[in-house]
ZALUMVO-536781 format. One record per residue (C-alpha): residue number from 1; x, y, z. Coordinates in steps of 0.1 Angstrom, whole numbers, padded with zeros to 4 digits. Each point is the difference from the previous one (the first is absolute). Layout:
# residues N
[site NUM, [X, Y, Z]]
...
END
This chain:
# residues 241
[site 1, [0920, 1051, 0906]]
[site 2, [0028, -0018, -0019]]
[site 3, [0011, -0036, 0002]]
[site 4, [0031, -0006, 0011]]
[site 5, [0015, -0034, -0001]]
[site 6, [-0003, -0002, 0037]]
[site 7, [-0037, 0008, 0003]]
[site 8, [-0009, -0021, -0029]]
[site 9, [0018, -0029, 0015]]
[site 10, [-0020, 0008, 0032]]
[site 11, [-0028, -0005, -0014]]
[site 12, [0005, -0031, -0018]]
[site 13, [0012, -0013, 0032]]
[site 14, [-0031, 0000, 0015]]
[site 15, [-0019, -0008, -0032]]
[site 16, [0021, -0034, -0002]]
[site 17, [0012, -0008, 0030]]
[site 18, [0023, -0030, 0004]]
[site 19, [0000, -0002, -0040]]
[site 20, [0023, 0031, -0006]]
[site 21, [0036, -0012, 0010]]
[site 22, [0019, 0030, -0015]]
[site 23, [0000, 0036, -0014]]
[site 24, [0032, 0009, -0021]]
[site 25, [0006, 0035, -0013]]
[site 26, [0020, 0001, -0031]]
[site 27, [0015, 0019, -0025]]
[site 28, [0010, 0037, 0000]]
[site 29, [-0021, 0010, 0029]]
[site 30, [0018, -0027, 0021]]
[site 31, [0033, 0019, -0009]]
[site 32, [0015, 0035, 0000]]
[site 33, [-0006, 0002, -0037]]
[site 34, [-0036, 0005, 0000]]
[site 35, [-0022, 0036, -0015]]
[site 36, [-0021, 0013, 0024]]
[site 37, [-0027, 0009, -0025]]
[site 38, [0003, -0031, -0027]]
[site 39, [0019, -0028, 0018]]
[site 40, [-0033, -0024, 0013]]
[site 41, [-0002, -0029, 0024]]
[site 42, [0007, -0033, -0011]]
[site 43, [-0014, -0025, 0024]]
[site 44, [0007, -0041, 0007]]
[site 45, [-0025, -0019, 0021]]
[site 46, [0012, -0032, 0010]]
[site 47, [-0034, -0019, 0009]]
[site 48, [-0005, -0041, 0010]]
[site 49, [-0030, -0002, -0021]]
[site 50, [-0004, 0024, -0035]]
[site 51, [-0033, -0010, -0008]]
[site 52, [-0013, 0012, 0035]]
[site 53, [0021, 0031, -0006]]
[site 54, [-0028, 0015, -0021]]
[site 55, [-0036, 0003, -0003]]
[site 56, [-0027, 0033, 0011]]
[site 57, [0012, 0007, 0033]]
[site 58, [0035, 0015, -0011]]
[site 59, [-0008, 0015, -0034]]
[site 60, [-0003, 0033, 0014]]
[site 61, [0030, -0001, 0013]]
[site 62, [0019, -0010, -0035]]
[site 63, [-0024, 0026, -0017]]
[site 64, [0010, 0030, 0022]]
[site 65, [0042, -0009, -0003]]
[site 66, [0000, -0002, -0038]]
[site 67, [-0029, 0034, -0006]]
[site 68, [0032, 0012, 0018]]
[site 69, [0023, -0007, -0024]]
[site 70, [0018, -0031, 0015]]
[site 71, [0003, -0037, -0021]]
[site 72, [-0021, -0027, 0012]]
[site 73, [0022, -0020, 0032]]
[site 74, [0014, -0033, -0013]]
[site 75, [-0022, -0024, 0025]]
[site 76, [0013, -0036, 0003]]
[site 77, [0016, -0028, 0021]]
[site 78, [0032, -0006, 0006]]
[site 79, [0000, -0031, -0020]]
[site 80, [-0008, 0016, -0031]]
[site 81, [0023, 0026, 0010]]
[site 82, [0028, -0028, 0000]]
[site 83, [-0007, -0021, -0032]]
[site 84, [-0004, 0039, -0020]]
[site 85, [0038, 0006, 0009]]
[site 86, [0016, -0014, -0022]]
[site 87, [-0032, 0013, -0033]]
[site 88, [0001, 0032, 0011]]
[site 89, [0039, 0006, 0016]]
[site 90, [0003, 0037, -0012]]
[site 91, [-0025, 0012, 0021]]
[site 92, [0004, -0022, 0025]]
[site 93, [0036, 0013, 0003]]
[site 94, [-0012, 0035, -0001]]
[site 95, [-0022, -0008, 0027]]
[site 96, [0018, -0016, 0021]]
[site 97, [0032, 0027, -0001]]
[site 98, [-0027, 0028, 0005]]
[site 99, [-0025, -0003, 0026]]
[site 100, [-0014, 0009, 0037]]
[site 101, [-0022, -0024, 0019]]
[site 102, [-0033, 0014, 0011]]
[site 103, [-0012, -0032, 0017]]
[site 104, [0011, -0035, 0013]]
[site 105, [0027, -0021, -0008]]
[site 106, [0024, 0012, -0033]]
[site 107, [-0008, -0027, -0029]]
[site 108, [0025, 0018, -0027]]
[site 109, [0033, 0004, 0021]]
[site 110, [0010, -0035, -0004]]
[site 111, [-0016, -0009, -0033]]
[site 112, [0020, -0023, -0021]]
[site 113, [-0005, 0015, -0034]]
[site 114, [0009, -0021, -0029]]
[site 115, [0019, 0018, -0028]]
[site 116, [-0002, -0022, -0033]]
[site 117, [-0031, 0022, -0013]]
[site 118, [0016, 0034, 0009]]
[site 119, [0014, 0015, -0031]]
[site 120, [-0024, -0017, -0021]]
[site 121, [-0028, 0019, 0023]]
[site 122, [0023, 0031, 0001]]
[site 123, [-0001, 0000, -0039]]
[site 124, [-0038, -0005, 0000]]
[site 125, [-0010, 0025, 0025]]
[site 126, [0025, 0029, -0021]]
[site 127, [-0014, -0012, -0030]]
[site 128, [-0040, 0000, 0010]]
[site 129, [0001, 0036, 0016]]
[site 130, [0021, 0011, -0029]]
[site 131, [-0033, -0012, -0022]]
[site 132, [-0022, 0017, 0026]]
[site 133, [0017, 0031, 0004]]
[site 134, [0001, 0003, -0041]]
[site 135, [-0036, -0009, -0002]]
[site 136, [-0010, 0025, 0025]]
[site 137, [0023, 0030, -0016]]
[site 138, [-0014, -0005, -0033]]
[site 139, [-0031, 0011, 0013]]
[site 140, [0016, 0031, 0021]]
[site 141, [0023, 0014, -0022]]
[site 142, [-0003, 0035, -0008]]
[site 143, [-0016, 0006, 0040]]
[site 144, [0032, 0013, 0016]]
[site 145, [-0020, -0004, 0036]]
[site 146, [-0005, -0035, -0011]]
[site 147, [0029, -0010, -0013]]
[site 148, [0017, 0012, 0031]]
[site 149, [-0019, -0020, 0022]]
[site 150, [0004, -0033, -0018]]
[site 151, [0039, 0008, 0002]]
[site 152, [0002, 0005, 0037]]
[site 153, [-0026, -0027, 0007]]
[site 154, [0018, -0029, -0024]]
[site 155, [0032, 0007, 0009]]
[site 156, [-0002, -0012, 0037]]
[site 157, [-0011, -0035, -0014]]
[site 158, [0031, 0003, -0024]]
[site 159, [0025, 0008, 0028]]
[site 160, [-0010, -0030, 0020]]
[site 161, [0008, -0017, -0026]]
[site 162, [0034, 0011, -0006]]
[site 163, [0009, -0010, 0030]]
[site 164, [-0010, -0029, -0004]]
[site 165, [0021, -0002, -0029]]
[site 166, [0028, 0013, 0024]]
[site 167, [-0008, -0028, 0021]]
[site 168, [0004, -0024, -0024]]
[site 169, [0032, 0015, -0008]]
[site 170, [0011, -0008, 0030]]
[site 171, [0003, 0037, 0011]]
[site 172, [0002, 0007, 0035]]
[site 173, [-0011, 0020, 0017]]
[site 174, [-0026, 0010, -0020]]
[site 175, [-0001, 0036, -0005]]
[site 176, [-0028, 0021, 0016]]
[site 177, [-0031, 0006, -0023]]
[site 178, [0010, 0031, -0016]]
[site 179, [0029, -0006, -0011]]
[site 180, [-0003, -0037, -0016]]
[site 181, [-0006, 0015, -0034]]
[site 182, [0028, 0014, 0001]]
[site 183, [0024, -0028, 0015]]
[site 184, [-0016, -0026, -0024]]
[site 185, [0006, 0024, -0029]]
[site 186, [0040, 0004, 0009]]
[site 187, [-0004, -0036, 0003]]
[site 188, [-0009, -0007, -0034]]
[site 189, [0007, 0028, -0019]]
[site 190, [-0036, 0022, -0009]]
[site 191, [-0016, 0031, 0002]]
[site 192, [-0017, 0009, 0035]]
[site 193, [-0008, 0031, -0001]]
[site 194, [-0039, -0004, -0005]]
[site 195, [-0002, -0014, 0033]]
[site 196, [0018, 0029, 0012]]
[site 197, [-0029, 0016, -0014]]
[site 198, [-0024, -0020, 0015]]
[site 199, [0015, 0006, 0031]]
[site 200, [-0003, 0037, -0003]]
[site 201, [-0036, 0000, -0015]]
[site 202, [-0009, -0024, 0035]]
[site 203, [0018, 0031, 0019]]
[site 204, [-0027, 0028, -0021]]
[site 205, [0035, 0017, -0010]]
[site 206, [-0012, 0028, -0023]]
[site 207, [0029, 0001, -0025]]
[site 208, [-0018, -0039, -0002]]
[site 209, [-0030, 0009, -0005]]
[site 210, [0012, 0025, -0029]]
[site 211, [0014, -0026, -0021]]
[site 212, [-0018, -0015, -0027]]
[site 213, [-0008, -0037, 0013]]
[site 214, [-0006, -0020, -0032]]
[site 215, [0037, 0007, -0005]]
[site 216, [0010, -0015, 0027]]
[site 217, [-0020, -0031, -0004]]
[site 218, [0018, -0006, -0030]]
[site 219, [0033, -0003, 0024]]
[site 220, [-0023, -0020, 0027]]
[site 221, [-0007, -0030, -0027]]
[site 222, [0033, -0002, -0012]]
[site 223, [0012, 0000, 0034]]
[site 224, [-0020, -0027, 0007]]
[site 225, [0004, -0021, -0030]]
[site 226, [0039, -0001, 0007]]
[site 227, [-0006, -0015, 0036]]
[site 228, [-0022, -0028, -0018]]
[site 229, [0025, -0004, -0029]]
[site 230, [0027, -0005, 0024]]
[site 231, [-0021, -0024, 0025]]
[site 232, [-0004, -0021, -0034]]
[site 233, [0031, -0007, 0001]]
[site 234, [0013, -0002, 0037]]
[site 235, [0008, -0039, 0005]]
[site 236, [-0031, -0016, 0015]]
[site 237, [0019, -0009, 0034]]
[site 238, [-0020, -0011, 0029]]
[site 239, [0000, 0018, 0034]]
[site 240, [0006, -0012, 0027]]
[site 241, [-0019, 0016, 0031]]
END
């Protein structure tokens, strides 16, 4: 039987006890924008003591959720949770505009999140899955079924990340996940129309399937490398949340 967030937070319940404080579901399957068949759980445990929050007795359980395909839960207290805010702010403002409690008292609906790092992370985090998505392409190029996948599996991590951008733009609201590329790109003035693609390979639309995919990477990078070019230059303000 499959782990759902519920039965795995059941079960680290009763593993932990008193130490687990929270369970946060974030992410695309805490919204209406999530795939049925590639959109997987993304987990926060909010726990008094991390160390204890470990060891033999609930390996299985972590084990079991990830052979299924789901990351590893984010496990820590709320104080570290706190003092990350302002390192880590475009995830933390991800997280905290999409989620669904599982368990106990919400620890990301009030978070302060401090935005001096934010488009300086913004331009790392384009930048470094730029590298990695280059990196893994030159090694499935030529593999239509592969480069397929690493299209419609990269470019969920990229539209989070233009809205971010959005975000920082002061756009509001921020349009719904599918159509971000686009909004951004009449925004800013580039090409979208490989993540139109990528939308319609994640759908299994045959005309999709029939097109030759290396060709449309080409239009993916250089989609990409616009967005970084113009978060370059975007004035390094500080947000305010």
């Amino acid at each position: 039987m499959a782990h759902t967030p519920e039965r795995i937070v059941g079960e680290l319940r009763k593993a932990w006890g008193g130490n687990l404080l929270a369970a946060v579901l974030y992410g695309s399957r805490a919204t209406d924008d999530f795939h049925p068949k590639r959109s997987d759980y993304n987990l926060l445990l909010v726990v008094r003591d991390s160390v204890k929050a470990g060891g033999p007795g609930t390996a299985g359980f972590f084990r079991k959720w990830t052979a299924e395909g789901n990351p590893t839960p984010l496990v820590m207290t709320a104080e570290f949770m706190r003092d990350s805010a302002d390192a880590f702010p475009v995830e933390w403002l991800d997280i905290r505009e999409r989620h669904r409690m599982i368990y106990g008292k919400n620890p990301v609906g009030s978070l302060r999140v401090g935005g001096a790092n934010y488009r300086l992370e913004l331009e790392r985090e384009l930048k470094s899955n730029l590298l990695r998505l280059q990196g893994k392409y030159r090694m499935a190029a030529g593999r239509a079924h592969e480069v397929r996948e690493l299209i419609v599996m990269s470019s969920s991590t990229f539209i989070a990340l233009f809205r971010s951008f959005l975000r920082l733009l002061g756009v509001k609201p921020l349009p719904a996940r599918d159509e971000t590329a686009d909004v951004l790109a009449r925004r800013l003035g580039f090409d979208a129309s490989a993540f139109a693609y990528a939308l319609r390979l994640r759908g299994a639309e045959r005309s999709a399937l029939r097109e030759n995919p290396d060709l449309w990477m080409g239009r993916y990078v250089r989609a990409i490398m616009a967005v970084i070019a113009k978060v370059e230059n975007t004035n390094r303000r500080i947000m305010s949340r």
